[in-house]
C-alpha positions in Angstrom: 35.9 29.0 -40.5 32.1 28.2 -41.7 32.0 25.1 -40.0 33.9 26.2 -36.5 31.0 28.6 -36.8 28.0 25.9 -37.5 29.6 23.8 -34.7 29.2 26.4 -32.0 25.9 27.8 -33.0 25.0 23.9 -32.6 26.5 23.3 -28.9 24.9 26.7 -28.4 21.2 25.0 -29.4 21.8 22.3 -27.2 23.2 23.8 -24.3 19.6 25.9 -24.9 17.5 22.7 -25.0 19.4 21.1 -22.0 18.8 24.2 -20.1 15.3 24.6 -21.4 14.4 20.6 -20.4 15.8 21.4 -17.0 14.4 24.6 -15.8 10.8 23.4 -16.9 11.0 19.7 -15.5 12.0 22.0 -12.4 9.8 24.4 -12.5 7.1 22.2 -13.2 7.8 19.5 -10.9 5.5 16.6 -12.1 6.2 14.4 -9.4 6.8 16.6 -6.6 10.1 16.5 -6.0 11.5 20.1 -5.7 8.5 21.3 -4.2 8.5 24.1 -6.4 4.0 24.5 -6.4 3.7 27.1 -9.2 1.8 23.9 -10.6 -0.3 22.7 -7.8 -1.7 19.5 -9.3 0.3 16.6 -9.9 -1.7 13.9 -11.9 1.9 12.3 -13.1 3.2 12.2 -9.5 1.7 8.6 -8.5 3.7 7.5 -10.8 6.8 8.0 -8.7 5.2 8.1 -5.2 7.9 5.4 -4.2 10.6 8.1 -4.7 7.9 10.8 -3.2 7.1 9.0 -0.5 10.8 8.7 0.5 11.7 12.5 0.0 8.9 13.4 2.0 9.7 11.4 5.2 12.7 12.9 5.7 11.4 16.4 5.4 8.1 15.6 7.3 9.8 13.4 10.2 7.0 11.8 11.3 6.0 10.3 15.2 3.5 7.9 13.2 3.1 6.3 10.0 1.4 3.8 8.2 2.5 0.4 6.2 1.3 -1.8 3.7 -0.4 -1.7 0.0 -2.5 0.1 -1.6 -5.6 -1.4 0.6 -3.9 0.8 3.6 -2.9 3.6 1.3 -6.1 4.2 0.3 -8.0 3.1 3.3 -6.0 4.6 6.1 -6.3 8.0 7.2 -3.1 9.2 8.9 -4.9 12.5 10.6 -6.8 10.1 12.6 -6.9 10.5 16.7 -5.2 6.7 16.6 -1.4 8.6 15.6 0.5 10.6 17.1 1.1 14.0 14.8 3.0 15.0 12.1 2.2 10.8 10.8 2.2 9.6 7.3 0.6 7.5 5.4 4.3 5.6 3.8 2.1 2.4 1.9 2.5 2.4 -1.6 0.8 -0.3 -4.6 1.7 -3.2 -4.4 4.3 -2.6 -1.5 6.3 -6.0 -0.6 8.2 -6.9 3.0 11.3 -5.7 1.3 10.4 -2.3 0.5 8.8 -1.7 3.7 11.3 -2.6 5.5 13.1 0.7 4.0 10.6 2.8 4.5 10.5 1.6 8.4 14.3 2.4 8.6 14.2 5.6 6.8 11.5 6.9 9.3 13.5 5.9 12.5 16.5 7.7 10.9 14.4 10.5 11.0 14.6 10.2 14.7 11.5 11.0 15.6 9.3 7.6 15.0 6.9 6.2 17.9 4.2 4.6 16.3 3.7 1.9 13.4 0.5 0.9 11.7 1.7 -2.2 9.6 -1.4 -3.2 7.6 -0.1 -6.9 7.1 -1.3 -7.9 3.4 -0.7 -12.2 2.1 0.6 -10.5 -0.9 3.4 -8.4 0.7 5.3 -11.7 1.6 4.4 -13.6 -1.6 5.0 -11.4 -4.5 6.1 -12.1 -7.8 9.0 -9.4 -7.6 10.8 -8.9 -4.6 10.7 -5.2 -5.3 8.3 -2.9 -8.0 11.1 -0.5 -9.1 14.5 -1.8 -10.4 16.9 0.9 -8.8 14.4 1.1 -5.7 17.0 1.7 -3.2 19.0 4.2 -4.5 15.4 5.8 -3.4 17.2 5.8 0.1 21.0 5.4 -0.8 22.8 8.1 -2.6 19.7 9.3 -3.5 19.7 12.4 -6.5 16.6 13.9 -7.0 18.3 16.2 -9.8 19.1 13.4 -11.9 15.3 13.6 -13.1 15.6 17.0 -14.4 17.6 15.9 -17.7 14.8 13.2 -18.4 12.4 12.7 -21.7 9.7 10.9 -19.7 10.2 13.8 -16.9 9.6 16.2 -19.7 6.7 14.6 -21.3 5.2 14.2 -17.9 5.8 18.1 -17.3 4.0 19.2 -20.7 1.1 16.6 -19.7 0.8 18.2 -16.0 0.7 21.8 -17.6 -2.3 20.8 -20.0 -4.3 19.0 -17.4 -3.9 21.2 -14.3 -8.0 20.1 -14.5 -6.9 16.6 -13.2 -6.1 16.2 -9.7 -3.4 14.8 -7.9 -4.4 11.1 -6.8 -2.5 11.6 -3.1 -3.0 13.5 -0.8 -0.4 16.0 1.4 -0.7 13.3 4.3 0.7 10.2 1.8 -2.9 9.1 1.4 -4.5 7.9 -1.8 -7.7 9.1 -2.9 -10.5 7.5 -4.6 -10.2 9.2 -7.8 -8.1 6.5 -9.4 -10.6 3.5 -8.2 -13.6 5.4 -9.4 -12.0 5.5 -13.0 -11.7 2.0 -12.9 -15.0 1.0 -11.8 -16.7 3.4 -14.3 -14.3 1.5 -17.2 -15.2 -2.1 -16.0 -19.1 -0.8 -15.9 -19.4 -0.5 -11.9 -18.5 -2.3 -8.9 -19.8 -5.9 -9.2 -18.1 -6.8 -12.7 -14.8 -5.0 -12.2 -14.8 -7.0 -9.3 -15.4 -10.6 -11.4 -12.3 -9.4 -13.3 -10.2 -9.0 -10.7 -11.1 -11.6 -8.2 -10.7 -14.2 -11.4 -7.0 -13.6 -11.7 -5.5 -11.8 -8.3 -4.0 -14.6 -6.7 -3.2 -16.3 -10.1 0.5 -15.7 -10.2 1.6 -15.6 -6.4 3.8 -17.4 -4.5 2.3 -19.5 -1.5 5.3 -20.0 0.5 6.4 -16.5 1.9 8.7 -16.7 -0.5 9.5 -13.5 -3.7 8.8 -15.3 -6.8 11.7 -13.8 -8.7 14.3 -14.1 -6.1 12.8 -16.9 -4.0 14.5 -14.9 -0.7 12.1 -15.9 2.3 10.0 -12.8 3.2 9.4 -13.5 6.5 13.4 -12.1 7.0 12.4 -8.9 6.2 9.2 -9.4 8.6 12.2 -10.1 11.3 14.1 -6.8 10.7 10.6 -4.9 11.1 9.7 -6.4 14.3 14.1 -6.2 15.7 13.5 -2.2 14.6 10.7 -1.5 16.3 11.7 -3.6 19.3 15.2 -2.2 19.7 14.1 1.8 19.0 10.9 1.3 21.3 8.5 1.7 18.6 4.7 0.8 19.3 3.8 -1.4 16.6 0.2 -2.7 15.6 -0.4 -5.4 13.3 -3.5 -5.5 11.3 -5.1 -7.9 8.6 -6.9 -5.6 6.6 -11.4 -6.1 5.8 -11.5 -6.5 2.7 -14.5 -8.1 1.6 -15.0 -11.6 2.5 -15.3 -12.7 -1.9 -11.7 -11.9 -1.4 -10.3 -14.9 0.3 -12.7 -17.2 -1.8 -10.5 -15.8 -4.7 -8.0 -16.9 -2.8 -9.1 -20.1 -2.1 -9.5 -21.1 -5.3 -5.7 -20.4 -6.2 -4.0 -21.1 -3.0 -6.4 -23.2 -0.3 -8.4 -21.3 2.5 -5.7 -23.2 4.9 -2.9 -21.8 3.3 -4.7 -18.2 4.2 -4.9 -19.0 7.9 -1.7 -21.2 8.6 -0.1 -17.7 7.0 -2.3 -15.6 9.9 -0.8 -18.5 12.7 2.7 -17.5 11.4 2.3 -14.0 12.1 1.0 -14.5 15.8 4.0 -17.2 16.2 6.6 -15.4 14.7 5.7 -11.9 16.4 5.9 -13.5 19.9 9.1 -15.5 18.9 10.8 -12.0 17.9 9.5 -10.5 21.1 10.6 -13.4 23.2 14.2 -13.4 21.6 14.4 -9.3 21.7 13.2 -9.3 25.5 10.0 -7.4 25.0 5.9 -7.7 25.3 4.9 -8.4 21.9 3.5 -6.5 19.3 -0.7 -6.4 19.4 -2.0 -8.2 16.6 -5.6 -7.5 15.4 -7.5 -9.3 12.9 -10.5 -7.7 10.5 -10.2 -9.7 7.9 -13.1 -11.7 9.3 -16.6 -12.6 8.7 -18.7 -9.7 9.5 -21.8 -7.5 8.4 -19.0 -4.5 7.2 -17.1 -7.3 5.5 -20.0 -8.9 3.8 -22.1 -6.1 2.6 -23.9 -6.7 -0.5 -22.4 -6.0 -4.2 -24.8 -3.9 -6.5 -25.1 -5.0 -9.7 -26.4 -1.7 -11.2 -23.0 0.0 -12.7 -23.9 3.1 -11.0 -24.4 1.7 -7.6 -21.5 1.8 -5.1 -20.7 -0.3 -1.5 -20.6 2.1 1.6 -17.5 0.0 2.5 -15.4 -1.4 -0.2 -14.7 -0.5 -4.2 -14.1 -4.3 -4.9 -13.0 -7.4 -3.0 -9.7 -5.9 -2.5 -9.9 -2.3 -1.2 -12.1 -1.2 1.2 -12.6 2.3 1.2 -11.7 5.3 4.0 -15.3 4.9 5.6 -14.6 1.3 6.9 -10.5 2.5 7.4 -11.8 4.9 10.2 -13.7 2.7 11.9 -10.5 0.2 12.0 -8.8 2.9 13.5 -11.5 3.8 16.0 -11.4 0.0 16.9 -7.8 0.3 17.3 -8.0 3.6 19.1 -11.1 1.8 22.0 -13.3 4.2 20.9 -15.5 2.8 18.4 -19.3 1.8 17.3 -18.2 -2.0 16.5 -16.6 -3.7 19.1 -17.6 -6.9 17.6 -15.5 -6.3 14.7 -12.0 -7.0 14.8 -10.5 -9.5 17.1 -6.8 -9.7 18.8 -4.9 -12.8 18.5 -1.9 -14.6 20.1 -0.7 -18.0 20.5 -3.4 -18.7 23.7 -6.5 -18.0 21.4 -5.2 -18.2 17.2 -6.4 -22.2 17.2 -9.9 -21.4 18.5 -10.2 -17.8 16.2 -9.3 -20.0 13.2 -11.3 -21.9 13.7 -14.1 -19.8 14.1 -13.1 -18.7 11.1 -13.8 -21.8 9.6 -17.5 -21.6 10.8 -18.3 -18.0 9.9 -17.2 -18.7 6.2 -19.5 -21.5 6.2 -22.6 -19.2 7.1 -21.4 -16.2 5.4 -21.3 -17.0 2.1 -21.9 -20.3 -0.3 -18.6 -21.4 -1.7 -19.8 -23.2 -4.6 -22.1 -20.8 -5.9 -19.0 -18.1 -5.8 -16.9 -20.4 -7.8 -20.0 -20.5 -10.1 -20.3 -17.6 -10.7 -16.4 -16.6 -10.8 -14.7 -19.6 -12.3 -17.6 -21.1 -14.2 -17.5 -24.1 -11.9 
């Protein structure tokens, strides 16, 4: 009788804790999911902003968003004149063609979409894993947001985001990432110019260099071809961009992949765009290149740790500053009409090649992998 006793006081305890782990990942929503704001930061929530970022497209049903990494995600402002409103920023870290391809489909189920920015990123067709999260498409099939609610890590997150309601969320409402985040790393590398020896000595290092994901060797450029028959078929206004980052970037590049290999991927792009539009019956997609050699590209790097670009954290991202004034290019209504240029098949040989010349005069190759490599 004792025991029959002991046993129900025990389910009773855990049917307590189950409840209790429930109602406070709930109420407490570290990632955002229930929308419940009695806790209005989130510092946990970037952790999941794959899942977020999903969830919120359906509810915000957007006429314009924004695609690519983390360069757009930080860098692109959705609230910008250049989209048509309610838009949202749908990039996320390390985003590949893959998982931005189900982004772009759960927008147009939305029913809504007009407008894609597509922030076209080297990386994003040559990744080392196909996708970033193993059960990533459960984000948009069958998807159970209440399945996080009976979670440890949910819970830990939870008691973290009630003790440091001091720490903001890294996103914004509009999808957009702060700088927060990149300012905590340059002030833990010591400042701008040696995180960015860090990082520019081992980006490109594990990469494929034939639009191919590394772990699944499926050819990205597929998923590049369901982007472009989407926006085609639903009458979507597409632009494609190649992002400024800073032009020690691509000699980072260079040193793992070739320079060429950089600019035969660019040709691709302008080929297989008009190929798709050709096929589909339709004008094709503009294509506009700022990853070029240019005096917002190739500003200077301060050495002092408490010095910062106007333009860029590092070689990769580029900061909202030089995002608006992409999108005031892209809008015709901007200070910098030199910067930027739009490519297709009549003029990609001769802009490549132009290319090839501004490197030479913009910055000295060898001295970079000097001071970089050691060579």
């Amino acid at each position: 009788m004792k025991s029959l006793i002991w046993i129900k006081v025990l389910l009773s305890l855990i049917l307590i804790i189950v409840f209790s782990v429930c109602l406070i990942n709930y109420i407490v929503d570290p990632y955002n999911l229930y929308k419940t704001n009695l806790f209005k930061n989130k510092p946990k929530e970037f952790e999941y902003m794959r899942l977020v970022k999903a969830i919120n497209v359906e509810e915000i049903k957007p006429y314009s968003i924004v695609l690519g990494t983390s360069r757009a995600e930080m860098a692109i402002d959705p609230e910008h004149e250049y989209f048509i409103k309610p838009s949202y920023n749908l990039a996320n870290a390390g985003s590949t063609m893959y998982e931005t391809k189900y982004y772009l489909k759960e927008a147009i189920l939305q029913g809504k979409l007009k407008k894609v920015l597509l922030v076209a990123d080297w990386r994003m067709f040559n990744d080392v894993n196909m996708k970033q999260v193993a059960d990533f498409e459960t984000y948009f099939e069958n998807r159970n947001i209440y399945k996080y609610l009976l979670n440890y890590k949910v819970f830990e997150d939870s008691l973290f985001t009630i003790k440091n309601q001091n720490k903001l969320s890294l996103h914004k409402s509009n999808g957009q990432m702060t700088d927060r985040y990149v300012n905590d790393v340059l002030l833990a590398h010591g400042g701008q110019y040696k995180t960015m020896l860090a990082e520019e000595k081992n980006y490109y290092k594990n990469f494929t260099n034939n639009n191919s994901y590394k772990d699944t060797k499926k050819d990205s450029f597929e998923d590049f071809k369901e982007i472009l028959q989407m926006c085609y078929r639903n009458n979507i206004k597409l632009d494609i961009i190649f992002g400024p980052s800073h032009i020690r970037q691509w000699e980072a590049f260079d040193y793992y992949h070739g320079y060429e290999t950089f600019l035969k991927w660019k040709k691709d792009i302008v080929l297989f765009v008009e190929k798709i539009g050709l096929e589909e019956n339709k004008i094709p997609f503009n294509i506009l290149d700022f990853s070029v050699y240019h005096r917002l590209t190739a500003e200077n790097v301060p050495k002092e740790p408490e010095q910062r670009m106007e333009f860029h954290f590092e070689g990769s991202h580029y900061t909202n500053k030089l995002g608006l004034i992409v999108l005031d290019r892209l809008s015709n209504n901007s200070l910098y009409n030199d910067f930027g240029v739009y490519i297709n098949s009549s003029n990609i040989d001769n802009h490549l090649e132009n290319l090839r010349k501004d490197r030479l005069n913009f910055i000295d190759i060898k001295e970079y992998r000097k001071e970089v490599f050691g060579e």
